[in-house]
N, C-alpha and C positions, 0 to 999 in steps of 0.2 A: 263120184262122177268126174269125167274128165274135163279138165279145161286147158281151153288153148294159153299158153303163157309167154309174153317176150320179157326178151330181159336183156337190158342196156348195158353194152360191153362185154369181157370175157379176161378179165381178171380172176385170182383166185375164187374170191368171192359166191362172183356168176357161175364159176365153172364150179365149186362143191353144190351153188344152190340148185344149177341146172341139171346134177345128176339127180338129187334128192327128188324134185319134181318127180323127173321123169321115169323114175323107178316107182314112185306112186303111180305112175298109169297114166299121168299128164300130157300135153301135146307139149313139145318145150323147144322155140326157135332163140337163138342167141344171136345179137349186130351189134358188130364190132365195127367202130370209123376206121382203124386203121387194118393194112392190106398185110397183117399175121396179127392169129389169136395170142394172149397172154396178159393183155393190158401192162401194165409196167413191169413185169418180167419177161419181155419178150427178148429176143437173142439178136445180136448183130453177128453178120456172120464177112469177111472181108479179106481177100488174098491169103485164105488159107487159115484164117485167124475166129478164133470165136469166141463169140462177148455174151456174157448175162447181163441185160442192159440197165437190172435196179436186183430184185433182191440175190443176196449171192454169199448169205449163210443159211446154213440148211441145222435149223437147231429145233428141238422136241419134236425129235422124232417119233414118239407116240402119238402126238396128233396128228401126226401124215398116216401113221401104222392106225389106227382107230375111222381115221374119214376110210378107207379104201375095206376094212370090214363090216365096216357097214352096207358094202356089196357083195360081202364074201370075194373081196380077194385080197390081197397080199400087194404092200409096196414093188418086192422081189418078180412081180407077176410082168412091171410094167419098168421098173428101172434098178442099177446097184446103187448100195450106197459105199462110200468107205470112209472109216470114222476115222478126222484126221491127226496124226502125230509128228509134230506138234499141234494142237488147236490153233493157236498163234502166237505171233513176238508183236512186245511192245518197246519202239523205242525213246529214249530218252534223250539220246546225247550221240557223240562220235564214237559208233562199236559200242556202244551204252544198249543193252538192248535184258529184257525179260521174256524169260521164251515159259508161257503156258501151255505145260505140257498134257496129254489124253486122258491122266487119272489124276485123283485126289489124292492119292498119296505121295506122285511126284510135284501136282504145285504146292503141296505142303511144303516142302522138301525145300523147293525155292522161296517161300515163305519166309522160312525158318532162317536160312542163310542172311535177307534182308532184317530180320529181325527176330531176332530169338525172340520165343514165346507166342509165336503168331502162328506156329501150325498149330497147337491144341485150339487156340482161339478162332483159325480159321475151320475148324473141323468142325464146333459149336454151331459157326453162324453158317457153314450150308448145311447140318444138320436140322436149324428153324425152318433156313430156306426150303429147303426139301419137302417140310412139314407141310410149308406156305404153298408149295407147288400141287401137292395132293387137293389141298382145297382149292385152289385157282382153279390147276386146269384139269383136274377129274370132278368138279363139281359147278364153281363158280360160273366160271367162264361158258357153261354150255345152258345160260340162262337169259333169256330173250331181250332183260331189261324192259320190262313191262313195268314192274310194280318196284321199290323202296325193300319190300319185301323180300325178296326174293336173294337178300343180300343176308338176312338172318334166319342162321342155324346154327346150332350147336357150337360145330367148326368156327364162324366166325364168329362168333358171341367172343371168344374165349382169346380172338384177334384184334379184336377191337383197339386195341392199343397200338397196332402196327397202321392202321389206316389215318393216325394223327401223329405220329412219329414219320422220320424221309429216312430213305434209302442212305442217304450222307450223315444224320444223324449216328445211325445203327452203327454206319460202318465206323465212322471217326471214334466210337466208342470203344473197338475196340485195337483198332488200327491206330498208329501214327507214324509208318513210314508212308512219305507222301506218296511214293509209287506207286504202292501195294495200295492205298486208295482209290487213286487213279484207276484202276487195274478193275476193284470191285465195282466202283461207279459207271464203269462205262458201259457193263449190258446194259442200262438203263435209258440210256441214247437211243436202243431201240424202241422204246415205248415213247421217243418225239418231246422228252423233257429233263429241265437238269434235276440231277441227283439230290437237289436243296427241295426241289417241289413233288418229288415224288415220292408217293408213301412208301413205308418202309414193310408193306406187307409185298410188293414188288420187288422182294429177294428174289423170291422165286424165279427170277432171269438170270439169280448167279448160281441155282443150283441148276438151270437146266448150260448152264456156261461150263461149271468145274462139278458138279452131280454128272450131267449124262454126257456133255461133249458135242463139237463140232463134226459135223459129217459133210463129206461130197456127193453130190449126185453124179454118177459117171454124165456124162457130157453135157455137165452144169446142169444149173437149176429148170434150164428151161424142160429140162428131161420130165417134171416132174406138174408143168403144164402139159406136154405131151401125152403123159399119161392119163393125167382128168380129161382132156379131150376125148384121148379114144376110150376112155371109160363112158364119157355120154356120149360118144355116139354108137355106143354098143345098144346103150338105151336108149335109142334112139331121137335123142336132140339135134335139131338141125343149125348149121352153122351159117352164117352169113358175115364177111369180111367188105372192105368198104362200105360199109353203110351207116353213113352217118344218120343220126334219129335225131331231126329238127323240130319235132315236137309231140308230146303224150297229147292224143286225144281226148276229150275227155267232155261228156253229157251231163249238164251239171255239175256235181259232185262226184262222178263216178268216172272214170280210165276206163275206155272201151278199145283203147289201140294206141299204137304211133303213127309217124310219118318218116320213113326213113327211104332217103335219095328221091323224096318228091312221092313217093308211095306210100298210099292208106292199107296199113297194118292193122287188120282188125284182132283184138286181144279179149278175153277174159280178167286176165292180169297181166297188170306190167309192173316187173321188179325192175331197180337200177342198181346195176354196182358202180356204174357211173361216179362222177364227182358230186358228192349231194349236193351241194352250192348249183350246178353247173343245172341239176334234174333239176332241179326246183325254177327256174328259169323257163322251163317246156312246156310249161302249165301256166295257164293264165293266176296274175297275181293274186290277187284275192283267195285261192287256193294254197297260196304259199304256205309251209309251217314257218319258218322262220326268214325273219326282217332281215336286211343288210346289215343293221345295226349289231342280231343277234351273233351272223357271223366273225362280224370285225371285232367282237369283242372276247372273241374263242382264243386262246394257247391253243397255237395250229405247232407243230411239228415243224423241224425244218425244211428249207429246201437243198436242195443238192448241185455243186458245180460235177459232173462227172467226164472223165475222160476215158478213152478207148483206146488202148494205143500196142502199137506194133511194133514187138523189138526184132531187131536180124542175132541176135545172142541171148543166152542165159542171162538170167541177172541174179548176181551173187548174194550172200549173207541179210537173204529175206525170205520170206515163207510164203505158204500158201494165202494167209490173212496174215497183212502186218501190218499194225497204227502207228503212227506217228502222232507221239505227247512230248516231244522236245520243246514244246512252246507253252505259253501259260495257259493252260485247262480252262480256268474262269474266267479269266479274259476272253478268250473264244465263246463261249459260253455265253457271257454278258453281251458280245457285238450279234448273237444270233435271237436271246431272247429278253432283255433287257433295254438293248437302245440297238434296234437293227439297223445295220451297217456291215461294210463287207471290212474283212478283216486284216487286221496289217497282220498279223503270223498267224495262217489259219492252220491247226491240227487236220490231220488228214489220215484216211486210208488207203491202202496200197492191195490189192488181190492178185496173183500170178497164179491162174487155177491150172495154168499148164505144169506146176510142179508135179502136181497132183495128177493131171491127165494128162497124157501125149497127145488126146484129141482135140485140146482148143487151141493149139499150133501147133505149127510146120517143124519140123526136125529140128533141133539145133537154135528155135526161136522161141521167145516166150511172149504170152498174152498180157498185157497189164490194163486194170480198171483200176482208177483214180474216186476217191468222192471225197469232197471237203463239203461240211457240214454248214450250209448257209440260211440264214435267216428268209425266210418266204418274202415275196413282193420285191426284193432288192431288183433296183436297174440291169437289168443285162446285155452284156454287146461282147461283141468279139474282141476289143480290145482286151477289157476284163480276163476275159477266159485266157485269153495270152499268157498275159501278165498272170493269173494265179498259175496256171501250169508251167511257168519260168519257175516260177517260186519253189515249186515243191517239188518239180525234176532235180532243183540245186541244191535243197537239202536233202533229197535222198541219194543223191549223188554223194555229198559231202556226211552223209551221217553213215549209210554203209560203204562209203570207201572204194567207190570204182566212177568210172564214167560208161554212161548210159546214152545222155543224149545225140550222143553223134550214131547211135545205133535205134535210132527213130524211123521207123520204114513208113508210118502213116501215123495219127491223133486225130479222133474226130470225138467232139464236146458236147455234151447236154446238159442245159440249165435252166431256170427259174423259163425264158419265154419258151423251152419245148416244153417244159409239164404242163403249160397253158396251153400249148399249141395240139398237143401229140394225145391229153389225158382230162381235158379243159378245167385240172386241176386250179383248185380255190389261192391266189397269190399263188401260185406255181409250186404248194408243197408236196414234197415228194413223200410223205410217210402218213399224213392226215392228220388227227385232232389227235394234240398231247395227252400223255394220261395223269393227270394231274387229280387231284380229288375229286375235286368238283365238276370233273369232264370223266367221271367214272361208270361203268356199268347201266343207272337208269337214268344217270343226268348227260348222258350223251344222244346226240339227234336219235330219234325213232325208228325200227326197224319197220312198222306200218303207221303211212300218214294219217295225221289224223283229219285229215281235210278233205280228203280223195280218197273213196272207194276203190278197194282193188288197184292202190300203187304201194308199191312198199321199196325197201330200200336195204341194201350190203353193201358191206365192204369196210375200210379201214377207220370211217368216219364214224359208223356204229358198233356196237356190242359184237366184239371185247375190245376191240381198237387195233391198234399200227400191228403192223406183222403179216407176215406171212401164216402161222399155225394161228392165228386170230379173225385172219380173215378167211381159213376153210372153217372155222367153227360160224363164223358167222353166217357164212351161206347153208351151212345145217341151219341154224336158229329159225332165219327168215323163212326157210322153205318148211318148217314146225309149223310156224305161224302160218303161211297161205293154207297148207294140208288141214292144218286143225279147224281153220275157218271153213273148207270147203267139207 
C-alpha cells in the first residue's frame, strides 16, 4: 500500500532513500532549507570557477555501480568517471613529496625504494585488507544495525581479532618508515577518527585506496548528486528547496507530518537525513531517544576550516589530491580529539580538480579547495580563518617552490559556524560520529526511533557511518526498514 513519505533534507542519504521509497510505489516529497539540493556536497560555482563544497574523493566505486542497479541503470547512464593517475602526493618537506600512483604494483614500487622489504609486506596487508573489504562492504555494511547479531557470521567469526587490534597497530607491525605509515593511516581519517582508535578490521579503506583507486566524476562530485536527483524524479519524488521543517508533527507517539516555512505537512512517514542531534529537537522532549548528555559524550568526527579559492594561473608540482604531513601527525591529531584546540601547525589538504578537468576553471586558471581537519565546537570568526589560510598558502608556497598568493582572484571560507548555520550540524562536525568500536554498526543512534511511530533516521550519524558510499548504503537500509514494516 502506498504511503505518503517526507524526508528532511537531501543529502546522499535522503536522496538513495527517496529513490528506494519511491520505486516501491510510495508517494516520496523531499525539503531541503537550503536554495540547491545536495546537502554537504553541494557545488559553489563563481567567475567561471567550480567548487565541490564537502566531499570530493570519489572512492568504492562499486557502491555507487551497485545503488544505481538496483534501478537497472548504469553510473555511465547519468555521469563519466576517470580513474585518477596519480591517485595522490603526500608531502613531507621542501620538494619532499610521495606521489601514490593508480595500481599496486607501482606504490609497491615506491614502497620498496623507501624501504626495502615493504612491497611483499605491503602486498600481504592489502591482500587481508581486500579480504576485510569483501566482508564490509558486500555484506557487513548493508545490515540495518538492529540487532548485536547481525555482526556474526562465518566471515567475521574468523575476524574477530581485527575488531580489538587498531588500524595503527597492524600497520606499525609491519611498517617502520614513518612515512609509509603516515601514508597507510590516513584513509582512516575518513571514518572521523585516529588510526590508535580505530579497529584494525577498517583496512579495508586502504584496499579500496591502493586495491581499487581514486576516481573523478567529470564535473566534480556534485555530478553524482545530479544524477540521484534526476534518477528520483524519474520516479517520481518531488522536490522542495528553501524549506526549512521547524517541526515533526506528531499525535502521541506517532509522526503524522511536519511544519515546513510555517506549513502543515501531513505525512505517513517522516524520515530525516537531517542532523540527528538537530531532528531530535522537532519533537517534543519526552519523545527524544537520546539526552544531551548522550550526545556530548560521543567521538564526533571532525570539523573542517574549508577554503575556495581562485587562482588567475596553474599551480605547479601538485596534483589533483595533495596532503600536506610536513607537520607533526599526532600533534594535530591530539589538538582535534584529545584536548580540542585549534592548532599551531595544522596538516591540511589541498584539491585542484581543474588538473583533472578543464571544467571547474577558466582557461589558463586553476580551482583550489583547502580543508584542515579541526576539532568540532572550536570558536570561529574570521580572524581565525585569516590566519589559518596565511598559514597554509605559505607553506605551500614554501614546500612546492613557487608563489601563488599574489595570483589570488577571490577565497571564500567555511567552518565550524556555517556547518551550524547551513547543515544544523551537531558542534559544527563536518563528517558525523567517529567510528570507533564502540560507536560501531548496532551501537550507533538508530535507523528507526524507538520513541515515535513512523520517524526514522539516515545519514552519516547512523549505519555504516561518515562517507559518502556509507551514506547511499544507508539510505537503502532505512528505506528496507519503512518497506518491510509497511
Amino acid at each position: 500500500m502506498s504511503k505518503k513519505i517526507v524526508i528532511l533534507g537531501s543529502g546522499f542519504s535522503s536522496l538513495a532513500a527517496a529513490c528506494y521509497l519511491a520505486k516501491e510505489g510510495n508517494s516520496v516529497a523531499v525539503f531541503e532549507k537550503n536554495s540547491s539540493l545536495g546537502g554537504r556536497a553541494r557545488q559553489l560555482k563563481r567567475d567561471g570557477f567550480t567548487f565541490d563544497m564537502g566531499p570530493s574523493w570519489y572512492w568504492m566505486p562499486d557502491v555507487f555501480d551497485r545503488f544505481f542497479e538496483d534501478f537497472d541503470k548504469k553510473t555511465s547512464d547519468y555521469y563519466s568517471l576517470e580513474k585518477l593517475g596519480p591517485a595522490y602526493s603526500v608531502y613531507f618537506g621542501v620538494n619532499d613529496y610521495i606521489t601514490i600512483e593508480d595500481t599496486l604494483e607501482k606504490i609497491k614500487q615506491t614502497f620498496e625504494q623507501l624501504e626495502p622489504g615493504s612491497a611483499a609486506k605491503l602486498q600481504e596487508f592489502i591482500d587481508e585488507a581486500g579480504k576485510n573489504y569483501d566482508v564490509a562492504i558486500k555484506e557487513l555494511v548493508y545490515r540495518p544495525g538492529v540487532s548485536p547479531l547481525e555482526l556474526v557470521t562465518p566471515a567475521t567469526i574468523k575476524k574477530i581479532g581485527s575488531f580489538f587490534s587498531t588500524i595503527s597497530k597492524e600497520v606499525r607491525k609491519s611498517f617502520k618508515n614513518e612515512r609509509l605509515v603516515e601514508i597507510l593511516e590516513f584513509p582512516v581519517l575518513f571514518l572521523g577518527a585516529k588510526a590508535t582508535k580505530t579497529p584494525a578490521f577498517y583496512s579495508f579503506m586502504n584496499y579500496a585506496d591502493f586495491g581499487i583507486g581514486t576516481f573523478h566524476p567529470k564535473n566534480g562530485m556534485f555530478s553524482v548528486v545530479s544524477a540521484m536527483v534526476d534518477l528520483a524524479k524519474e520516479l517520481g519524488v518531488q522536490f522542495n528547496i528553501n524549506s526549512e521543517v521547524s517541526r515533526i508533527r506528531t499525535e502521541g507517539n506517532k509522526a503524522v507530518g511536519i511544519v515546513a516555512n510555517g506549513k502543515n505537512i501531513e505525512a505517513d512517514i517522516v524520515l530525516s537525513g537531517a542532523d540527528y542531534h538537530h531532528t531530535e529537537t522537532l519533537i517534543p522532549k519526552n519523545l527524544r531517544q537520546y539526552s544531551d548528555q548522550y550526545w556530548e559524550n560521543k567521538v564526533f568526527a571532525p570539523s573542517s576550516l574549508l577554503f575556495y579559492v581562485g587562482f588567475d594561473k596553474k599551480i605547479k608540482n601538485v596534483n589533483h589530491h595533495t596532503l600536506f604531513f610536513d607537520v607533526d601527525f599526532e600533534k594535530h591529531a591530539r589538538d582535534i580529539y584529545d584536548v580540542p584546540e585549534w592548532p599551531d601547525e595544522p596538516l591540511f589538504y589541498a584539491n585542484f580538480p581543474s588538473i583533472t578537468d578543464s571544467s571547474m576553471a577558466p582557461e589558463g586558471q586553476e580551482a583550489g579547495f583547502f580543508l584542515i581537519p579541526l576539532a568540532p565546537g572550536l570558536h570561529d570568526t574570521p580572524e581565525l580563518r585569516t590566519k589559518y589560510f596565511d598559514k597554509i598558502i605559505d607553506r605551500l608556497e614554501h614546500l612546492t617552490n613557487q608563489q601563488v598568493k599574489k595570483n589570488i582572484i577571490f577565497k571564500e571560507s567555511f567552518c565550524v559556524n556555517d556547518f551550524i548555520e547551513e547543515y544544523h550540524s551537531y558542534k559544527g562536525n563536518a563528517y558525523g560520529m567517529a567510528n570507533t568500536l564502540l560507536q560501531t554498526a548496532f551501537l550507533r543512534p538508530k535507523l528507526k526511533s524507538k520513541k515515535v511511530e513512523n520517524l526514522y533516521f539516515t545519514g552519516q550519524l547512523t549505519v555504516p557511518g561518515p562517507g559518502v558510499p556509507p551514506s547511499l548504503i544507508s539510505g537503502k537500509l532505512v528505506a528496507g526498514l519503512i518497506t518491510k514494516k509497511e
